[in-house]
C-alpha positions, 0 to 999 in steps of 0.5 A, a space after each residue: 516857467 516864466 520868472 517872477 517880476 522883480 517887486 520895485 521898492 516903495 514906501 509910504 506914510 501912515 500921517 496920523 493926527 488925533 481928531 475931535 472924536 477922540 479917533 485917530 485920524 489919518 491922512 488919505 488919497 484917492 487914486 486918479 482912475 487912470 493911474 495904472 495901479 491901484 486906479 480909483 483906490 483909498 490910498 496912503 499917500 507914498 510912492 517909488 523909491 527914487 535913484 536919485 534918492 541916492 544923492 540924498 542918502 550921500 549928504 548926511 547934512 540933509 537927512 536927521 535919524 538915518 544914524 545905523 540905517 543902511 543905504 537900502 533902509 535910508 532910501 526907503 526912508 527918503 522916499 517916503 518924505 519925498 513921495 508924501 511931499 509931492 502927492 500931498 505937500 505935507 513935508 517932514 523936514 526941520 529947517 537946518 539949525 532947528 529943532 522943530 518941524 516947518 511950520 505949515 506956512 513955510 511949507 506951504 510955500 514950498 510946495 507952491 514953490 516946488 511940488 509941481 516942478 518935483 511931479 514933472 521932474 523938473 527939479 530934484 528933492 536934492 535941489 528942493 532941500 539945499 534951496 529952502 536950507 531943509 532937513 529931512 526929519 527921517 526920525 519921525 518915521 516909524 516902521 509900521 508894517 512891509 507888504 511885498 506883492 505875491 509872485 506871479 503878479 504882473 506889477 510888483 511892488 516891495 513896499 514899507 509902510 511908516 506910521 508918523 504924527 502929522 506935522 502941526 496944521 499941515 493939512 495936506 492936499 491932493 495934486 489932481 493928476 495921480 489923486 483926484 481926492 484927498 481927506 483926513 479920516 479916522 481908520 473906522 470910517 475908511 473901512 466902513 466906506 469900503 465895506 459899503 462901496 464907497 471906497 475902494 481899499 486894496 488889501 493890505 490899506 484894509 488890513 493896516 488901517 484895522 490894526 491902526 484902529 485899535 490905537 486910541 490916540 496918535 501916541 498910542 499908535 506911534 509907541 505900539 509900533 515902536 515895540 513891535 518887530 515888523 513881519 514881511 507879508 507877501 500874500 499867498 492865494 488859496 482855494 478852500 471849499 471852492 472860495 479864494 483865500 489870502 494866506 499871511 502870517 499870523 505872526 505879522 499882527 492882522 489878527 488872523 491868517 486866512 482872509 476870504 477874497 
């Protein structure tokens, strides 16, 4: 019997603002179709934990909330900021003395400066942050939810999801290389798309997003999350009555167990 795949670690952010339907809104993108995984998927914006995170992790100066977080949890932490960063320009981070989040015309010119020399490896988020003197604002992650790809798969990923307020008037943006689209919509209107056809939504992006619904304001989310223990969920396919099942836990707060595929 062949061994399982070892599930690479990755997160990614739910960015929530409250929209003037009085829905809350969420920042997604769609997959460019020849990107391997995921191609052509509704997705939030996220990404591989990076080693060199590690050297982000070793400078304490450059990350605010780590605080009782080992290096495993900072690391999934940071690359989620970094990851948002690179694929959307949306940054999390405070400049070094502040007390409140860049404001979007300086990171506007961050991204412009940075993002695609970040995307090509070119330069390092190390480097970003001790260039334009930021704070990785890591406090503002909340954790939402960690999905980890069934055995068997040829791909598999280990990822956490965290939900956080969008910075203010940072409006975020695809690249046009790994996303060819990029919107800001209320979790209602993602699933109805998927429902349609309109979008592809992987399972675990259908399953979060209907449990953001249920949340009437960005607060709302945030604070719901905070009480909630986070249940890992590594599906499991079943066959019932000649149709395949995926199995999670009841307990993880998807409102059910069994799913039809």
């Amino acid at each position: 019997m062949a061994e399982a795949v070892a599930a690479r670690p990755a997160s990614t952010i739910l960015l929530l603002r409250d929209g003037a339907e009085r829905e809350i809104e969420v920042f997604m993108m769609v997959r460019h179709h020849e990107i391997e995984f995921s191609s052509g998927a509704l997705v939030f914006p996220g990404g591989s934990v990076d080693p060199d995170d590690r050297e982000i992790i070793a400078r304490p100066e450059l990350h605010a909330g780590g605080e009782g977080h080992d290096a495993a949890a900072l690391s999934f932490r940071i690359a989620a900021v970094r990851e948002t960063f690179e694929e959307s320009g949306i940054l999390l981070a405070r400049p070094r003395g502040s007390k409140d989040l860049v404001d979007a015309k300086q990171a506007a010119r961050i991204a412009a400066g940075y993002r695609v020399a970040l995307s090509e490896r070119k330069t390092s988020f190390l480097k970003i942050l001790d260039d334009t003197g930021m704070v990785l604002a890591l406090d503002e992650l909340v954790p939402y939810a960690h999905w980890v790809t069934p055995e068997g798969m040829p791909k598999r990923f280990d990822t956490w999801f965290f939900l956080a307020a969008a910075p203010p008037e940072q409006l975020g943006a695809h690249d046009g290389r790994e996303s060819t689209d990029s919107l800001w919509l209320s979790p209602r209107e993602a699933v109805a798309g998927g429902e349609s056809g309109r979008f592809k939504l992987p399972f675990p992006t259908t399953r979060n997003l209907i449990k953001l619904g249920k949340q009437s304001d960005v607060k709302a989310a945030l604070d719901d999350a905070r009480r909630r223990p986070v249940v890992t969920v590594m599906p499991v396919m079943t066959t019932l009555n000649g149709g395949r099942q995926l199995r999670i836990p009841r307990e993880a707060g998807y409102d059910g167990e069994l799913f039809e595929m």
